[in-house]
C-alpha positions in Angstrom: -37.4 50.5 43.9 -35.3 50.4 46.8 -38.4 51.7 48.6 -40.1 49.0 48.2 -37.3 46.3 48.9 -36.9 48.2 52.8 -40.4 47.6 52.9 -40.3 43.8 52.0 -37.3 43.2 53.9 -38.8 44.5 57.0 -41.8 42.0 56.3 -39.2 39.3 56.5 -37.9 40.3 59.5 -40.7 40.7 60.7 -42.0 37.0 59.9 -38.2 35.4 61.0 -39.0 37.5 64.3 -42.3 34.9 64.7 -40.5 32.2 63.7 -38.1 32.7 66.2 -41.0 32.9 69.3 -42.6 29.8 68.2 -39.0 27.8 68.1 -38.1 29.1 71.7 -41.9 28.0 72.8 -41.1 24.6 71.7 -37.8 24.5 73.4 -39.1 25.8 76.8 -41.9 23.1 76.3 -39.0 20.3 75.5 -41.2 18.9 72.5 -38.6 20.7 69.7 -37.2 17.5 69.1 -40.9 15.8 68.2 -42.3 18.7 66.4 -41.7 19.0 62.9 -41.7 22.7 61.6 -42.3 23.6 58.5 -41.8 26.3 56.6 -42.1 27.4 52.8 -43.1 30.4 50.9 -45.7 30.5 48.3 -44.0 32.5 46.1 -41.1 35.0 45.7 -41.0 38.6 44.8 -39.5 39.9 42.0 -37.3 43.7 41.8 -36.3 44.1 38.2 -33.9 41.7 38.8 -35.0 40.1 35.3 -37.5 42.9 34.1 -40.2 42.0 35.8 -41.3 43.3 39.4 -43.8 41.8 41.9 -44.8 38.2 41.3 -47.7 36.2 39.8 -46.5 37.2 36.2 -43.7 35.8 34.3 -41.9 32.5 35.5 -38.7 34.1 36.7 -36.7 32.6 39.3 -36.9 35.8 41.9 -40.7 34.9 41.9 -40.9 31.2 41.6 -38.3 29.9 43.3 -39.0 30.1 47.4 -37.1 28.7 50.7 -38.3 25.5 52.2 -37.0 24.5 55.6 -38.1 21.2 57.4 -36.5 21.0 61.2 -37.2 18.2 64.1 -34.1 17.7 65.4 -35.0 13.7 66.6 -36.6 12.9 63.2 -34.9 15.1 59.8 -31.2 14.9 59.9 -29.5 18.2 59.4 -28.7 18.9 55.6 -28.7 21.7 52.7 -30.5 20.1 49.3 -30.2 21.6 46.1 -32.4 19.7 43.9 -35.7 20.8 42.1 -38.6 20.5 44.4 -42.4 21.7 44.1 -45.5 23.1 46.5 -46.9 19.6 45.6 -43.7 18.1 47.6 -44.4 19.2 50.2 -47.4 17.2 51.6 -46.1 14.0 50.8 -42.7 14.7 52.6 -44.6 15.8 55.6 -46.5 12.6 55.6 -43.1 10.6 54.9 -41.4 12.1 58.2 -44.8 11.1 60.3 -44.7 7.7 58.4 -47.7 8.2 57.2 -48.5 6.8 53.5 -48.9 9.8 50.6 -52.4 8.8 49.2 -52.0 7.9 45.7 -54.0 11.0 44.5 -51.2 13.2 45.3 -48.9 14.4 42.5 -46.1 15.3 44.5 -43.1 13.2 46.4 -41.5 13.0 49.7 -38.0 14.0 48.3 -36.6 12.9 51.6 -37.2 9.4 50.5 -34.4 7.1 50.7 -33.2 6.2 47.3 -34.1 9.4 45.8 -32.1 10.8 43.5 -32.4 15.1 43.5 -29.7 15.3 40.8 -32.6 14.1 38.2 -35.9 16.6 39.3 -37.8 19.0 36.9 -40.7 20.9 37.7 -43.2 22.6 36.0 -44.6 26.1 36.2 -47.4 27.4 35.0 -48.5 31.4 35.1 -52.0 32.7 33.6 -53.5 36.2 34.4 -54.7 39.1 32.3 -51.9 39.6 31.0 -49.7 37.0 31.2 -49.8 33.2 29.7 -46.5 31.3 30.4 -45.2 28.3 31.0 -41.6 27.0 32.0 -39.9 23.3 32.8 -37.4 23.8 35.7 -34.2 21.2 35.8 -31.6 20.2 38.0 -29.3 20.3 35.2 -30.0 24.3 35.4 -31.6 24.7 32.1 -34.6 26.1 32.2 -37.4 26.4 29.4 -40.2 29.2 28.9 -42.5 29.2 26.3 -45.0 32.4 26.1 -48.2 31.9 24.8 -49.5 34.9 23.9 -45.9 36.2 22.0 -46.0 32.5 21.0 -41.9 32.1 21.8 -39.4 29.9 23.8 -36.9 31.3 25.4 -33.9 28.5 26.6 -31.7 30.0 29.7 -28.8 28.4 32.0 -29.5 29.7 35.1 -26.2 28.8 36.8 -24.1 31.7 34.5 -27.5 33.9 33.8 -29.7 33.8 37.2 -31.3 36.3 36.0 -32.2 34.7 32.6 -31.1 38.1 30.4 -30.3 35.4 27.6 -32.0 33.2 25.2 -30.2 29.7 24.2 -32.2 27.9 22.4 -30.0 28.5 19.0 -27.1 27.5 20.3 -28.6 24.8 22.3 -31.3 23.9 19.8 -31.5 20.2 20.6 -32.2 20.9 24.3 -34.6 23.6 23.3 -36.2 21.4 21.2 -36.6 18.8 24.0 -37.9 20.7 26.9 -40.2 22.4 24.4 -41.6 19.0 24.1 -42.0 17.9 27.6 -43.6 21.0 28.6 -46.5 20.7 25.9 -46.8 17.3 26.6 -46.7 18.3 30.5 -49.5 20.9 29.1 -52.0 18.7 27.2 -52.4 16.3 30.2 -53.1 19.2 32.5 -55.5 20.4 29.8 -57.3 17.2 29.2 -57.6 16.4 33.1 -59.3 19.9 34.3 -61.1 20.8 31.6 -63.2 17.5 31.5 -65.0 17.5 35.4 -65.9 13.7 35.2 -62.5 12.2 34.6 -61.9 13.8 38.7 -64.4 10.8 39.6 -62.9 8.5 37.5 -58.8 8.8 37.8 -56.3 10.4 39.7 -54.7 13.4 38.5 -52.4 12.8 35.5 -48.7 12.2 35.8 -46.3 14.6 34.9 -43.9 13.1 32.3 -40.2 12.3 32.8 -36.9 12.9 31.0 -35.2 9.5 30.1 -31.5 8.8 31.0 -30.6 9.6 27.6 -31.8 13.3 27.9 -30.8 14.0 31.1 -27.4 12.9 29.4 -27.8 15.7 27.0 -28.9 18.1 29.6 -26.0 17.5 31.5 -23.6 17.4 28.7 -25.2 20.6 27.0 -22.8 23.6 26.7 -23.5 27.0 27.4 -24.3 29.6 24.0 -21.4 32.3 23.4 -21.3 35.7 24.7 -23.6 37.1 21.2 -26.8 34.4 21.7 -29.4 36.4 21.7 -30.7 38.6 24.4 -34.1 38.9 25.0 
């Protein structure tokens, strides 16, 4: 394994090495501070940090969760953001730096918006090939939710003590299992409904993704991490 994590580091030197050229062009060319440069991966790359390896298979967070760096000096004001944000963010807080309206199709947000709260963000994942069928809800709270459809099980893990989600919650923490169960099937069916039925993309935007209400980010929030025997799966 370590083979193959030389070889992917070098890629990303590789890459920072272009990234590099193109941000001394645009300072030679004194037009840095008017360019917005963006850059995000589209997804990570799993070792066996959490039993899987490569990506495109289960929902962990060494393949899900990528870097996402906005920089023009003169128009996005140095800072480091924690909060949940999606690929479908990213077009709409493009457009919001240009001051350009999001068109009311998109899904996404500008989560530079003024007013916008991070600390209350989820996001949805879903993961299909030939041998994987998963889905997991992503919080800011650091719970995150997977549900496996073809083993037909939930798994409940708190990433900020188990980054590598080697333990399942969801006994000890059955209320917030049950809860992000729920959002994510209800997340699920409207996906479903929308792109399986052609017509309805002629007739309304694509469906919005539901929200967690103050009460059950309360309980999020509040939720305690399971004991050292919860499961471990």
């Amino acid at each position: 394994m370590g083979r193959y994590k030389n070889a992917y580091y070098n890629a990303l030197h590789y890459a920072d090495a272009q990234i590099g050229r193109l941000v001394l062009f645009l300072k030679a060319q004194r037009i840095d501070d008017r360019t917005l440069l963006v850059i995000v991966g589209d997804h990570g790359e799993a070792f066996g940090e959490s039993g899987v390896v490569a990506h495109a298979g289960s929902p962990v967070e060494a393949a899900i969760r990528v870097g996402l760096v906005l920089n023009c000096p003169g128009n996005v004001r140095q800072d480091r953001r924690t909060d949940v944000v999606r690929a479908v963010d990213v077009a709409p807080t493009i457009l919001g730096r240009l001051g350009i309206p999001a068109p009311a199709a998109f899904q996404g947000v500008d989560v530079l918006q003024e007013h916008r709260s991070g600390e209350f963000s989820i996001a949805f994942v879903h993961c299909c090939s030939a041998v994987e069928s998963t889905d997991a809800i992503v919080t800011s709270a650091g719970w995150k939710y997977v549900f496996d459809h073809l083993r037909q099980r939930g798994a409940l893990r708190y990433l900020p003590t188990d980054p590598f989600e080697q333990r399942d919650l969801s006994m000890a923490n059955d209320v917030i299992a049950q809860m992000l169960h729920e959002t994510l099937f209800e997340w699920r069916r409207r996906q479903l409904l929308y792109y399986s039925t052609p017509v309805y993309f002629q007739l309304y935007y694509a469906p919005e993704e539901p929200k967690l209400l103050s009460r059950q980010w309360q309980e999020l929030f509040n939720g305690s991490e399971a004991p050292a025997q919860e499961q471990i799966r």
